[in-house]
C-alpha positions as CSV (number, residue, x, y, z in Angstrom):
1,X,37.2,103.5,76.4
2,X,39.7,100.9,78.4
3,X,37.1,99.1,79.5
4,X,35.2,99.0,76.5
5,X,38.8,97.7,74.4
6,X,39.3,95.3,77.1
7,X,35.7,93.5,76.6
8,X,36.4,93.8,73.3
9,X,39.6,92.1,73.6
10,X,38.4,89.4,75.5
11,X,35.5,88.6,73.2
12,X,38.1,88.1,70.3
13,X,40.0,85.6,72.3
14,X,36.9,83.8,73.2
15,X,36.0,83.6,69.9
16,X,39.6,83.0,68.3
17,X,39.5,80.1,71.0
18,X,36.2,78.6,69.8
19,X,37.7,79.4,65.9
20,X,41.0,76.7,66.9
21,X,39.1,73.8,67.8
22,X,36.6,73.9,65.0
23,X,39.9,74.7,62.6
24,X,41.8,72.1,64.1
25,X,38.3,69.2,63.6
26,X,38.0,70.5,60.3
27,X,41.0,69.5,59.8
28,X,41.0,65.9,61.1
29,X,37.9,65.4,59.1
30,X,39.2,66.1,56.3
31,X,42.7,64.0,56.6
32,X,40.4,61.0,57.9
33,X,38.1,61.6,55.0
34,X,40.7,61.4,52.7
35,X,42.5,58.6,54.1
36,X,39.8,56.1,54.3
37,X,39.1,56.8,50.8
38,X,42.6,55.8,50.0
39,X,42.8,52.8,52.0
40,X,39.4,52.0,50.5
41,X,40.6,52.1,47.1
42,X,44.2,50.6,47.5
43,X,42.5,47.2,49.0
44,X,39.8,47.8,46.3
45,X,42.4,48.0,43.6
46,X,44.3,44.8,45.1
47,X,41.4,42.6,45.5
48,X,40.4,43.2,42.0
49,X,43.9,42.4,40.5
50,X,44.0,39.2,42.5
51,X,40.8,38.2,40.8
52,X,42.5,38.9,37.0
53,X,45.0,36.5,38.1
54,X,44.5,32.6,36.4
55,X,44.1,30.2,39.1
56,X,46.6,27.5,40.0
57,X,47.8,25.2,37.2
58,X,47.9,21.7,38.8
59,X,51.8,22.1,40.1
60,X,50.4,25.0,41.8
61,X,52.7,27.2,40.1
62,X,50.2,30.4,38.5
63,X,51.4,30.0,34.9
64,X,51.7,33.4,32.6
65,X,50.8,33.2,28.7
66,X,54.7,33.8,28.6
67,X,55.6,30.9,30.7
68,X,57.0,27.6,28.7
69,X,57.2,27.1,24.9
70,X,54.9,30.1,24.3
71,X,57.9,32.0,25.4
72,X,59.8,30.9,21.5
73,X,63.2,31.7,23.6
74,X,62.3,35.5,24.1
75,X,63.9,37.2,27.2
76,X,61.1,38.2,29.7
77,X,61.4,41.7,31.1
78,X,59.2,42.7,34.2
79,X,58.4,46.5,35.5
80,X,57.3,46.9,39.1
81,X,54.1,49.2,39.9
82,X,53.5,50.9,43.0
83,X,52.7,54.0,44.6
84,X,56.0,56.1,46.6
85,X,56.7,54.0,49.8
86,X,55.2,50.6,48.9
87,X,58.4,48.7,48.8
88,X,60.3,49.4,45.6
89,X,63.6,50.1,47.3
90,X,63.3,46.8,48.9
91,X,62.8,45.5,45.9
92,X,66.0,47.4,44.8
93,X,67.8,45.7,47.8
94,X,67.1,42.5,46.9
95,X,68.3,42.8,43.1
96,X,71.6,44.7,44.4
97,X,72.4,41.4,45.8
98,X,70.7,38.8,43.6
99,X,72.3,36.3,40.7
100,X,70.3,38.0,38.0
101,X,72.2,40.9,38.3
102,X,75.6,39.1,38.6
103,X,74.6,37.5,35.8
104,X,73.3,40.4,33.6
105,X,76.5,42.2,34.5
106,X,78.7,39.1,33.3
107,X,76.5,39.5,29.8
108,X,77.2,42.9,29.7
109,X,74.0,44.1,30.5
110,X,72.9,46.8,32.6
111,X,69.6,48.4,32.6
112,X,69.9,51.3,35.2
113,X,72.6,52.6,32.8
114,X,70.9,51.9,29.5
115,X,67.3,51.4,29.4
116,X,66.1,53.3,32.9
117,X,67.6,56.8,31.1
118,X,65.8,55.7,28.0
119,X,62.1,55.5,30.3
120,X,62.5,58.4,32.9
121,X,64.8,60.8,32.9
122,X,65.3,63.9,35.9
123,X,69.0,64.9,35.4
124,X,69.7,67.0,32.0
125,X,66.1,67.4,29.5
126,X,63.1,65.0,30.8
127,X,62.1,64.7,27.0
128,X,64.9,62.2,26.7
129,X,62.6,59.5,28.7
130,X,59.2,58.1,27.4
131,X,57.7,58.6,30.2
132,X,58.9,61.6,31.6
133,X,58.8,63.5,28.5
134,X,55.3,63.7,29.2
135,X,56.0,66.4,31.5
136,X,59.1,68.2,30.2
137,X,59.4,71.8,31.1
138,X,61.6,72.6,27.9
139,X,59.5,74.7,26.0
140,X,61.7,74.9,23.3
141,X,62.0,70.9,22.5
142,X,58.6,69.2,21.0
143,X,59.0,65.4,22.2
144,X,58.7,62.8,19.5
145,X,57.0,60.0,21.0
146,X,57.4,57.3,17.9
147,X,61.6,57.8,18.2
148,X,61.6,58.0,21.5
149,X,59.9,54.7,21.8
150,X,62.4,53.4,19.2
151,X,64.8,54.2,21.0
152,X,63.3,51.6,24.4
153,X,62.4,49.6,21.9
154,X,66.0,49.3,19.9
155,X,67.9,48.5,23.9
156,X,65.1,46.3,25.0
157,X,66.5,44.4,21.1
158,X,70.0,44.7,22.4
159,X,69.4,43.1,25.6
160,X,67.8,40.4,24.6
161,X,70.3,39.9,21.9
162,X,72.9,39.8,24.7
163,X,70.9,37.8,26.6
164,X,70.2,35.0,23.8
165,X,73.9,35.1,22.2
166,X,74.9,33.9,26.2
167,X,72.3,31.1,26.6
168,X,73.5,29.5,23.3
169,X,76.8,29.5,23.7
170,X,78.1,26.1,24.3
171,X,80.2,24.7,26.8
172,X,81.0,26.0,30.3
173,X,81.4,29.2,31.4
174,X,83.7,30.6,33.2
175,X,81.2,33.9,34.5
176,X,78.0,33.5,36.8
177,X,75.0,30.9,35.4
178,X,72.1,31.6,33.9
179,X,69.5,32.1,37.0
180,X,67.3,29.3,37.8
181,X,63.9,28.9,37.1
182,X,61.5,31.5,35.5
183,X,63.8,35.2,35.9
184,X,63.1,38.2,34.7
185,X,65.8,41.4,33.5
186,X,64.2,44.2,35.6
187,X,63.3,47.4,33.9
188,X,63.0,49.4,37.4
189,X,63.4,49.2,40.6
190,X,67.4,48.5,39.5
191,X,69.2,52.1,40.2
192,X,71.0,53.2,43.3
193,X,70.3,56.2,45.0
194,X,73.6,57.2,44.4
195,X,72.6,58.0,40.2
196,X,69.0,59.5,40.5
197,X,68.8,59.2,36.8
198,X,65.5,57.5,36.5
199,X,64.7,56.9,40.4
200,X,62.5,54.0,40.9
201,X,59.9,54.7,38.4
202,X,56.8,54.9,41.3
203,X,53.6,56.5,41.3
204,X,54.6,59.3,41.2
205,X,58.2,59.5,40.7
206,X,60.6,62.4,42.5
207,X,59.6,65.7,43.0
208,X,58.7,68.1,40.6
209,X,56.3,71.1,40.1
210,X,54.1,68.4,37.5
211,X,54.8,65.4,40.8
212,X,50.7,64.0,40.2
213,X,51.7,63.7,36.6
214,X,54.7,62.1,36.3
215,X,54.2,58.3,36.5
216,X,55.0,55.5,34.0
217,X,52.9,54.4,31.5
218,X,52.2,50.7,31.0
219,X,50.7,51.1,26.9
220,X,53.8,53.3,26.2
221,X,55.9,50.1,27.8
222,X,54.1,47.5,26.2
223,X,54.4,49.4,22.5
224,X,58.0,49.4,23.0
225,X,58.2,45.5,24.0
226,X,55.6,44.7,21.2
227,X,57.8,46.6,18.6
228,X,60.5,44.8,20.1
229,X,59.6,41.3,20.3
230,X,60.1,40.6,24.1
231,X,58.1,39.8,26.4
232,X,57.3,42.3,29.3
233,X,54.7,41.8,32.4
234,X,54.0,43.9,35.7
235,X,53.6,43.0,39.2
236,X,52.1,45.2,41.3
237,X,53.7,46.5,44.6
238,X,50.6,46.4,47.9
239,X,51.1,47.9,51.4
240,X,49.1,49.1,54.5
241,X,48.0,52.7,53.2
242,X,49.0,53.7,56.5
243,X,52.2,52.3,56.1
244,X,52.5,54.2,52.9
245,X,51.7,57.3,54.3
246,X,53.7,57.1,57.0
247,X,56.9,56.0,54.9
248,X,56.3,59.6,52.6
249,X,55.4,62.0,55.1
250,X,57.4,60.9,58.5
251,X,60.3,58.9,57.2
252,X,60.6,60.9,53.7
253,X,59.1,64.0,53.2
254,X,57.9,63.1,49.9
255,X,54.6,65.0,50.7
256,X,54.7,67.7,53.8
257,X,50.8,66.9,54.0
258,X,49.3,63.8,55.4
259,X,46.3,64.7,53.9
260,X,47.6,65.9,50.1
261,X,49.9,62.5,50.5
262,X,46.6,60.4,50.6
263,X,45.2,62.2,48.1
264,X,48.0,62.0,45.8
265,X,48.0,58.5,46.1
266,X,44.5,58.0,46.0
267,X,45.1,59.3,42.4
268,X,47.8,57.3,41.8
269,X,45.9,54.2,42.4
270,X,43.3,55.2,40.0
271,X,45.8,55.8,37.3
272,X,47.4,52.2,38.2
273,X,44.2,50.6,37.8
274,X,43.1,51.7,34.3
275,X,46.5,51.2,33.2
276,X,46.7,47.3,34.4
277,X,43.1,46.7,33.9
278,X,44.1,47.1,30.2
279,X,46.5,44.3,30.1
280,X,44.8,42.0,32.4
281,X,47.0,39.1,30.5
282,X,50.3,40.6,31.5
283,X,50.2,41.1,35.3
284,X,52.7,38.2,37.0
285,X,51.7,38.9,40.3
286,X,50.4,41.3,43.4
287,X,53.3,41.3,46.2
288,X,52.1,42.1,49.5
289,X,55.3,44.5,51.5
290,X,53.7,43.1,54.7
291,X,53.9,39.1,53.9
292,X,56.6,36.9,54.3
């Protein structure tokens, strides 16, 4: 009967030992599967936005139907798409320090105190936020899309109103100068880490039970700057898909998976793409995170 358990036992690690390898290729397949198919569609996705851009005017400046006199004098508002790690807190860098945000705060005007709660919302009810009301938890609150797009729509009014009441004011002023050239105010991509109100408004954004559901949405947006009378555009955010994964599983553990990360993502990009290929006339621009 020894004998007999000990063949039996060595029979099961031969086996468990062929059972490893074959678990362990399954599993590269299936993470290299899925991770082609995202890089496949995130250079798919860029490459097709590049062509809905106009081509060159003749100062080789790519001019938006916003740009100029077709502007009337409206302030221009810009939201920033891209999936977790593609560069929006780079982007956040760059406005902590810039002169539209010295500016905006000499107006009195600060988005990621006013309008970011208004969009997304993670600390107190999520069916404060236009967006992520779409996947509050609180059972006991129906969201009401048409006040809470009101209510963008009513600070995006106020902003601009700041905005305007500044630019005609005559004489000099003693505050930071209107920014040079064609500026936007920045709906995202504007709060510190510090408040975690809104976060950066990715694809997806934070981490939450619903996380491949809660993501802006660009008609929701545009409603609220239509109702408003401002004008609003998107750029979207491109980086290495390896980069990107790399960024939310090794640097941040956005996603413990590599494999469920690309996935996710690969979702994302689809969601991204319907959204923007519906306002082809309002993307200002695809920003490479690798390019100078």
């Amino acid at each position: 009967n020894n004998n007999m358990t000990s063949m039996s036992n060595r029979k099961s690690i031969r086996k468990g030992s062929q059972i490893m390898p074959m678990t362990r290729a399954l599993y590269y397949l299936v993470f290299t599967t899925l991770l082609v198919a995202f890089v496949v569609r995130h250079y798919h996705v860029a490459a097709v936005l590049k062509l809905t851009l106009k081509p060159p005017s003749a100062s080789g400046e790519t001019k938006s139907k916003y740009s100029g006199d077709a502007d009337d004098g409206r302030t221009r508002f810009l939201f920033i798409m891209g999936t977790e790690g593609s560069g929006h807190h780079f982007i956040l860098s760059l406005y902590e320090h810039s002169p539209v945000k010295k500016y905006l705060a000499s107006v009195g005007v600060r988005p990621e105190e006013t309008l970011g709660p208004l969009l997304y919302r993670t600390h107190g009810d999520e069916s404060d936020g236009l967006f992520s009301s779409a996947v509050s938890q609180n059972k006991r609150i129906f969201p009401n899309g048409t006040s809470l797009s009101a209510a963008v729509a009513d600070e995006l009014r106020l902003i601009d109103a700041a905005v305007r009441r500044d630019a005609s004011r005559a004489g000099p002023s003693s505050g930071p100068s209107v920014p040079d050239g064609r500026w936007f105010v920045p709906i995202n991509c504007v709060e510190p880490d510090a408040v975690g109100v809104s976060g950066t408004m990715s694809y997806p954004n934070f981490n939450r039970p619903s996380r491949p559901s809660q993501y802006p949405d660009l008609h929701a947006l545009y409603s609220a700057c239509d109702a408003a009378g401002v004008a609003c555009e998107h750029v979207f955010l491109h980086r290495d898909p390896y980069a990107v994964v790399r960024s939310t599983t090794m640097k941040r553990v956005f996603e413990i998976r590599k494999h469920s990360s690309a996935k996710v993502y690969d979702a994302m990009l689809s969601v991204m793409a319907v959204q923007m290929m519906k306002f082809p006339g309002r993307l200002a621009g695809c920003w490479d995170f690798g390019s100078p």
